[in-house]
KOLBAZA-283728 format. One record per atom (N, C-alpha, C): residue in one letter; residue number from 1; x, y, z. Coordinates in Angstrom, 2 decimals. Example, Ala and Ser with C-alpha at 12.3 -4.5 7.8 and 13.67 -1.06 7.14 Angstrom:
<recs>
+----+-----+---------+---------+---------+
! aa !   i !       x !       y !       z !
+----+-----+---------+---------+---------+
!  A !   1 !   13.19 !   -5.69 !    7.80 !
!  A !   1 !   12.30 !   -4.50 !    7.80 !
!  A !   1 !   13.20 !   -3.30 !    7.80 !
!  S !   2 !   12.85 !   -2.25 !    7.08 !
!  S !   2 !   13.67 !   -1.06 !    7.14 !
!  S !   2 !   12.90 !    0.03 !    7.87 !
+----+-----+---------+---------+---------+
</recs>
This chain:
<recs>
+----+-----+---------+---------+---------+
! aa !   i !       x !       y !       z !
+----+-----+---------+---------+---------+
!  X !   1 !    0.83 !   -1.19 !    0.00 !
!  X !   1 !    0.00 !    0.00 !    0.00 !
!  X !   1 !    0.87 !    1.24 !    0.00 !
!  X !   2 !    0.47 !    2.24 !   -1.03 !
!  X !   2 !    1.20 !    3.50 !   -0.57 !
!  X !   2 !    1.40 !    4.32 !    0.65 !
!  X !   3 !    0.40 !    3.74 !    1.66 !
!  X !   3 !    0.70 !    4.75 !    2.84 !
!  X !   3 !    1.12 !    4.00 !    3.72 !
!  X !   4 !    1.86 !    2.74 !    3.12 !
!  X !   4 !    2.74 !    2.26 !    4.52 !
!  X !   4 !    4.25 !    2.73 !    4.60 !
!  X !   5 !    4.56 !    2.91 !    5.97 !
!  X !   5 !    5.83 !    3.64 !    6.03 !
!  X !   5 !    7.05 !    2.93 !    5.25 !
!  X !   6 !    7.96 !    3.13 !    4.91 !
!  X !   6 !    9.30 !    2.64 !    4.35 !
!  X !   6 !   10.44 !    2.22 !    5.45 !
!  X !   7 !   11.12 !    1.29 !    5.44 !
!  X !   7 !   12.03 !    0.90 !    6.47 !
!  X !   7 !   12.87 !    1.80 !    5.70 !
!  X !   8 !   13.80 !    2.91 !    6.05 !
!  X !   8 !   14.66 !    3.91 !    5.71 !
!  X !   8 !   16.22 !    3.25 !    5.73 !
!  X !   9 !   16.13 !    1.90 !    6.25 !
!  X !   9 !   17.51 !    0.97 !    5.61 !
!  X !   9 !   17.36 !    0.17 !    4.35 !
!  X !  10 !   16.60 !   -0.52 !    4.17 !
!  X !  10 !   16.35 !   -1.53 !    3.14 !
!  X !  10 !   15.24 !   -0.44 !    1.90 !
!  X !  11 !   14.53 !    0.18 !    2.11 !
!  X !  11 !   13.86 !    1.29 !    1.70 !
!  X !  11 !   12.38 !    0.39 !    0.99 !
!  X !  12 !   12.73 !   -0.94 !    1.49 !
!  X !  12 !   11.23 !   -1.75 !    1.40 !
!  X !  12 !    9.97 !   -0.77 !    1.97 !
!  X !  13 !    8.42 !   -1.26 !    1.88 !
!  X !  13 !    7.57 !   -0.49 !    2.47 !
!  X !  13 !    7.05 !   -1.51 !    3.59 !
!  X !  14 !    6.71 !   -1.34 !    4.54 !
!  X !  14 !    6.77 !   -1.84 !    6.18 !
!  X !  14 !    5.27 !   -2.54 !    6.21 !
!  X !  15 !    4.48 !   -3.04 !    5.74 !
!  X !  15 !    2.71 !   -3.01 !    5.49 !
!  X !  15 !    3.08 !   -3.66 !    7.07 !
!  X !  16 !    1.10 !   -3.50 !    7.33 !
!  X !  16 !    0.89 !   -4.17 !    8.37 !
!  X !  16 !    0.87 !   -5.97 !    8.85 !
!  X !  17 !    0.96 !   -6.16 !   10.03 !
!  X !  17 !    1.56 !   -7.60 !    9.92 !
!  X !  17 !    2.97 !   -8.25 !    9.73 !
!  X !  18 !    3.71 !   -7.14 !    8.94 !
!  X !  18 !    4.93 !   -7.31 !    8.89 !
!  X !  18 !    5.76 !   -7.36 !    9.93 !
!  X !  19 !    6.63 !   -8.58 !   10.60 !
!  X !  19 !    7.19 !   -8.11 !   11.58 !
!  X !  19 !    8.45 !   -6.58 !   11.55 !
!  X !  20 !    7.88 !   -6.14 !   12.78 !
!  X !  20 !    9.16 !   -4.60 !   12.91 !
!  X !  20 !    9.60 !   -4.10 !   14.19 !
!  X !  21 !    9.78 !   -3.90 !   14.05 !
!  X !  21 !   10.44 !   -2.53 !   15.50 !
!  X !  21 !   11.18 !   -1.01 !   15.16 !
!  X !  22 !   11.06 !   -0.64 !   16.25 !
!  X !  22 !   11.89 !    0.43 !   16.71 !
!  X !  22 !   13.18 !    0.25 !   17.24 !
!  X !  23 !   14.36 !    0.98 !   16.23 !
!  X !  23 !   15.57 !    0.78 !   16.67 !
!  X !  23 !   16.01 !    2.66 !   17.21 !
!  X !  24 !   16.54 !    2.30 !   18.57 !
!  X !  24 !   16.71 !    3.35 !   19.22 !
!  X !  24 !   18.43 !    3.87 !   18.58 !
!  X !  25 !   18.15 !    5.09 !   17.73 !
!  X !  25 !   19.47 !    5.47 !   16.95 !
!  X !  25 !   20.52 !    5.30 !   18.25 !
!  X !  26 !   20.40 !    5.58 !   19.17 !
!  X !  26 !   21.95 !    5.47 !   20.28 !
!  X !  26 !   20.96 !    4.80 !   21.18 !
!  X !  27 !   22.00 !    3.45 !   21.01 !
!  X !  27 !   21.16 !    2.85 !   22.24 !
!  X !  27 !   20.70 !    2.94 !   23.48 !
!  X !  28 !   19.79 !    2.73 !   23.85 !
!  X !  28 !   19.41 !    2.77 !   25.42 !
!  X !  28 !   20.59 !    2.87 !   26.52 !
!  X !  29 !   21.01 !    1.70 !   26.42 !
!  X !  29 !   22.30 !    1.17 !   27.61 !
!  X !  29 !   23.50 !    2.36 !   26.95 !
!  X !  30 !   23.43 !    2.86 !   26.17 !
!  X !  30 !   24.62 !    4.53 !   25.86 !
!  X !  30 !   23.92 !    5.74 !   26.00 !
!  X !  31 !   23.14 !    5.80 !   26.72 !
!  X !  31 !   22.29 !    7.37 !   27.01 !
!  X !  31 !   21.13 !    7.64 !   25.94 !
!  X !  32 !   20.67 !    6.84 !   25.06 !
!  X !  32 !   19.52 !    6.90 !   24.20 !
!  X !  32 !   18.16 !    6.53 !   24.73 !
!  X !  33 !   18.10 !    6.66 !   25.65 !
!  X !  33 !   16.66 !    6.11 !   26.04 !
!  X !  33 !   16.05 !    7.19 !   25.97 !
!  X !  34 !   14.85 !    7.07 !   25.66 !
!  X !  34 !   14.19 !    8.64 !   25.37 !
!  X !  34 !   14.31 !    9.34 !   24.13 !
!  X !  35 !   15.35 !    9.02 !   23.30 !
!  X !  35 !   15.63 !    9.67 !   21.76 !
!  X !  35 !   15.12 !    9.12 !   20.85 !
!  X !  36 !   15.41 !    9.26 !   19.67 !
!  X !  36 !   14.87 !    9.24 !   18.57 !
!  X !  36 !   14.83 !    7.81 !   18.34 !
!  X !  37 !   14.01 !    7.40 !   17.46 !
!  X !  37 !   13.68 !    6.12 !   17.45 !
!  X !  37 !   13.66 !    6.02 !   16.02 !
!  X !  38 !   14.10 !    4.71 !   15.12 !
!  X !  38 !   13.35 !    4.65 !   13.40 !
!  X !  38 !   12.97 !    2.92 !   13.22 !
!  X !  39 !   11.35 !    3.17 !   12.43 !
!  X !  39 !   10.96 !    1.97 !   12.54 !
!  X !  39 !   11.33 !    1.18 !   11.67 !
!  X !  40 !   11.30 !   -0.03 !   11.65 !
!  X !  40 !   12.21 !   -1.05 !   10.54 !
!  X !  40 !   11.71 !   -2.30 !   10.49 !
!  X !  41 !   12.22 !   -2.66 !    9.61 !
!  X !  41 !   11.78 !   -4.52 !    9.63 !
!  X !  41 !   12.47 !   -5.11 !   10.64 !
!  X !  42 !   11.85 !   -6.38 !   11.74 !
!  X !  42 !   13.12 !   -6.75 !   12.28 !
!  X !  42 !   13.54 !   -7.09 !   11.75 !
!  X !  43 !   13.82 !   -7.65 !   10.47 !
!  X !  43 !   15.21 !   -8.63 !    9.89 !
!  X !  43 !   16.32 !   -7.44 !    9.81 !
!  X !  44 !   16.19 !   -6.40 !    9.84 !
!  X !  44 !   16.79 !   -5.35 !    9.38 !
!  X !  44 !   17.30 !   -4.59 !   10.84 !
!  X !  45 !   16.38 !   -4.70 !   11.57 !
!  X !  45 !   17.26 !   -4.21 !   13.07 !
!  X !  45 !   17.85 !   -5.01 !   13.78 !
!  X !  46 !   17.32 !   -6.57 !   13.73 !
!  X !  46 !   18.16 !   -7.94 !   14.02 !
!  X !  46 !   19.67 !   -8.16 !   13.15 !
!  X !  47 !   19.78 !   -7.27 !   12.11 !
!  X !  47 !   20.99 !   -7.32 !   11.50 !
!  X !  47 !   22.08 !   -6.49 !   12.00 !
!  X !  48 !   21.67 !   -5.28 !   12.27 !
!  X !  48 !   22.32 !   -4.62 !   12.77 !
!  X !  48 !   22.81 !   -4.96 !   14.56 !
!  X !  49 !   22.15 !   -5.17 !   14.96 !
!  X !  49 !   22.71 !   -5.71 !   16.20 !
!  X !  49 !   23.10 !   -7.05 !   16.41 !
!  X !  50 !   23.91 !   -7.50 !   15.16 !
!  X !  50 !   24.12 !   -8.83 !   14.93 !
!  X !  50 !   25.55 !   -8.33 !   14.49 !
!  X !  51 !   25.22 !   -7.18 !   13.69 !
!  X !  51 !   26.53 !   -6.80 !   13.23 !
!  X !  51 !   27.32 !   -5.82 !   14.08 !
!  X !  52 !   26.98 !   -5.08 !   15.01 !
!  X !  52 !   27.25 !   -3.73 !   15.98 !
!  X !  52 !   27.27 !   -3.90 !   17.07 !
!  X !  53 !   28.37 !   -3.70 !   17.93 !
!  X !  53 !   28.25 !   -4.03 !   19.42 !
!  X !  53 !   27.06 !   -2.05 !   19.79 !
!  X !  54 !   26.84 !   -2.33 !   20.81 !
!  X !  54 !   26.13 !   -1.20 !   21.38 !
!  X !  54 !   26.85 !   -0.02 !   21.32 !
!  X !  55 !   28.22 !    0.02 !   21.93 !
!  X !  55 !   29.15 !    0.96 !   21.85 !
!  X !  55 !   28.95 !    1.58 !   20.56 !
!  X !  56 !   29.82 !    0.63 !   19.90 !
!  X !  56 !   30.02 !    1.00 !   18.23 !
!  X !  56 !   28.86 !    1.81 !   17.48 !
!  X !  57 !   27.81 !    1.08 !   18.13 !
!  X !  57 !   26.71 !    2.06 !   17.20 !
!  X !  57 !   26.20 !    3.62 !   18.11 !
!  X !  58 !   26.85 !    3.49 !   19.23 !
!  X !  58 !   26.59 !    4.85 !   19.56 !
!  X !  58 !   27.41 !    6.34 !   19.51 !
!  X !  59 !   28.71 !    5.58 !   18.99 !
!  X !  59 !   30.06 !    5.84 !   18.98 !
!  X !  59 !   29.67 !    6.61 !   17.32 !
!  X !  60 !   29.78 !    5.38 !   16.42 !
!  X !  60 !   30.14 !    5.89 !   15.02 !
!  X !  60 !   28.81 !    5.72 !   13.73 !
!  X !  61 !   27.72 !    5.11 !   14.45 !
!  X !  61 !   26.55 !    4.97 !   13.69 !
!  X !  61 !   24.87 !    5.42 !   14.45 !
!  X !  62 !   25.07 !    6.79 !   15.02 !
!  X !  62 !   24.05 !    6.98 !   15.55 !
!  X !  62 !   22.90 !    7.74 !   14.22 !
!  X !  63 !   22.96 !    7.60 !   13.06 !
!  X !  63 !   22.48 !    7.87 !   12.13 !
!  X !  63 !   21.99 !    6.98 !   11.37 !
!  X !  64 !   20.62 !    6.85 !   10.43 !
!  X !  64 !   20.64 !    6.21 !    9.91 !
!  X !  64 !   21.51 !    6.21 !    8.59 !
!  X !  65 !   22.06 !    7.47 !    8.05 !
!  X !  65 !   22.96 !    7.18 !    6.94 !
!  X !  65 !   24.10 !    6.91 !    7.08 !
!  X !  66 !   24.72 !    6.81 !    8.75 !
!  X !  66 !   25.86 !    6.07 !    9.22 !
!  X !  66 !   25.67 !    4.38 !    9.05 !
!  X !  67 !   24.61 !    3.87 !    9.41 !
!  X !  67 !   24.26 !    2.78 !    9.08 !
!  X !  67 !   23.94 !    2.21 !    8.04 !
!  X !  68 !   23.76 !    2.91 !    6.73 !
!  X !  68 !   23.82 !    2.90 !    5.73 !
!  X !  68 !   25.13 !    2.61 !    5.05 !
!  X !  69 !   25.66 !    2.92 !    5.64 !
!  X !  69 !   27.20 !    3.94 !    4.75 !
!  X !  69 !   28.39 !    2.60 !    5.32 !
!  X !  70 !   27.67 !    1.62 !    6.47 !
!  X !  70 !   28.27 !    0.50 !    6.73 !
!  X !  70 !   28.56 !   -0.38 !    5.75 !
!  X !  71 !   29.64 !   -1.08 !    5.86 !
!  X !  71 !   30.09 !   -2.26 !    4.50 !
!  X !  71 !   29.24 !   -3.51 !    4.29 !
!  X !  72 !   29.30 !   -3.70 !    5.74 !
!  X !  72 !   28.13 !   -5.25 !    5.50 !
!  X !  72 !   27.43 !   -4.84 !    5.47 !
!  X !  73 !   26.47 !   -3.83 !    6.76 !
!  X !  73 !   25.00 !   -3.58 !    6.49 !
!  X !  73 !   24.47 !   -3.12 !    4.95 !
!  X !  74 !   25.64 !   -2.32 !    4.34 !
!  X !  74 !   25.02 !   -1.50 !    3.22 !
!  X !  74 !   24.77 !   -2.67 !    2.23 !
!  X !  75 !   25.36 !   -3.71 !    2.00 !
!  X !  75 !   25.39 !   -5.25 !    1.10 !
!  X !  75 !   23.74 !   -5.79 !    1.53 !
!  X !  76 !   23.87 !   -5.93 !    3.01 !
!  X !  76 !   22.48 !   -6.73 !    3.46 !
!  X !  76 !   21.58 !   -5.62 !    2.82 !
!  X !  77 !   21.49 !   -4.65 !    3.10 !
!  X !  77 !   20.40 !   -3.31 !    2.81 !
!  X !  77 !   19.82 !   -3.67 !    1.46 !
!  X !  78 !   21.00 !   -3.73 !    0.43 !
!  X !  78 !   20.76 !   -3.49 !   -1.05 !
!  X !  78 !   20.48 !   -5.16 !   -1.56 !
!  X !  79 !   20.48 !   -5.73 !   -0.83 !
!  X !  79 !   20.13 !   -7.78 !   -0.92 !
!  X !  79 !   19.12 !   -7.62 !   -0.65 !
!  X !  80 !   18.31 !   -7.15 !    0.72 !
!  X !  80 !   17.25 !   -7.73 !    1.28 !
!  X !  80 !   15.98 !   -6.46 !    0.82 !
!  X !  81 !   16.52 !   -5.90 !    0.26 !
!  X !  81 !   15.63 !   -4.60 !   -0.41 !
!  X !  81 !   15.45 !   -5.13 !   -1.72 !
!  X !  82 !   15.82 !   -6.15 !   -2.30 !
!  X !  82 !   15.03 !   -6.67 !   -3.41 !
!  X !  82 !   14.02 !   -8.28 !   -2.99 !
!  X !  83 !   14.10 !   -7.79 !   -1.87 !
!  X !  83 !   12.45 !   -9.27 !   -1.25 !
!  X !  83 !   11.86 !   -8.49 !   -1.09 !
!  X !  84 !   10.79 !   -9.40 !   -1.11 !
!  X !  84 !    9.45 !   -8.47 !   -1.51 !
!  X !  84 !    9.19 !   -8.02 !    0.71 !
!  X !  85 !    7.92 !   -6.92 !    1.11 !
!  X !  85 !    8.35 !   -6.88 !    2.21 !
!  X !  85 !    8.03 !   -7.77 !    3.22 !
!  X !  86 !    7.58 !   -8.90 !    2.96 !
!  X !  86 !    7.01 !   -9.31 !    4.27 !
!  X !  86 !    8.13 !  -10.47 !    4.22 !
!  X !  87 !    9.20 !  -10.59 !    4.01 !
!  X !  87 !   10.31 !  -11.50 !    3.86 !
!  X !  87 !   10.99 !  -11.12 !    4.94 !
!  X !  88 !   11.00 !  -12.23 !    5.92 !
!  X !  88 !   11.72 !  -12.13 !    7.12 !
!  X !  88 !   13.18 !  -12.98 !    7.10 !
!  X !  89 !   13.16 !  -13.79 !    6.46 !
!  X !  89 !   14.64 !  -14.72 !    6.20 !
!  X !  89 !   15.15 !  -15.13 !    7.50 !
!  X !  90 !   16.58 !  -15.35 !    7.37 !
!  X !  90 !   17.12 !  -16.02 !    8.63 !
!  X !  90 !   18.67 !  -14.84 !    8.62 !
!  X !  91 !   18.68 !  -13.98 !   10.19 !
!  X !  91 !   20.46 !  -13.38 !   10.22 !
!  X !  91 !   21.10 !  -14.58 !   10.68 !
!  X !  92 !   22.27 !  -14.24 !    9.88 !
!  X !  92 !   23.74 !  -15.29 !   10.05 !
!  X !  92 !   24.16 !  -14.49 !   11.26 !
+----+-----+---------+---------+---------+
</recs>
């Protein structure tokens, strides 16, 4: 549907039913609790914290175009952005 939001990593569209979450740009446990939040597929926020210790992402990827601009994530991004959206797959 056109008015479902876009996961702003994979740039899939998010429909309802789809599993997702909210990934807190600086994590909680690094002083992010309370900040900005962006919603996503989980396969897509399960990647990232598969790939990112907590530090690291509060350190050098508190953005989403920092997370973008990552080597693996940006590979998974531009892979899993050609499934269609309700494709949850399996993170390595």
């Amino acid at each position: 549907m056109p008015d479902d939001p876009d996961c702003p990593l994979c740039l899939r569209p998010i429909p309802p039913g789809v599993p997702q979450s909210r990934h807190h740009l600086v994590p909680k446990l690094r002083g992010g609790k309370g900040g900005e939040t962006v919603l996503l597929h989980h396969v897509c926020h399960r990647t990232i914290h598969k790939t990112l210790g907590e530090t690291e992402l509060a350190r050098n990827y508190a953005t989403v175009e920092a997370l973008r601009a990552h080597p693996d994530l940006r590979r998974f991004f531009d892979w899993v952005g050609k499934r269609p959206p309700g494709w949850t797959g399996k993170v390595r």
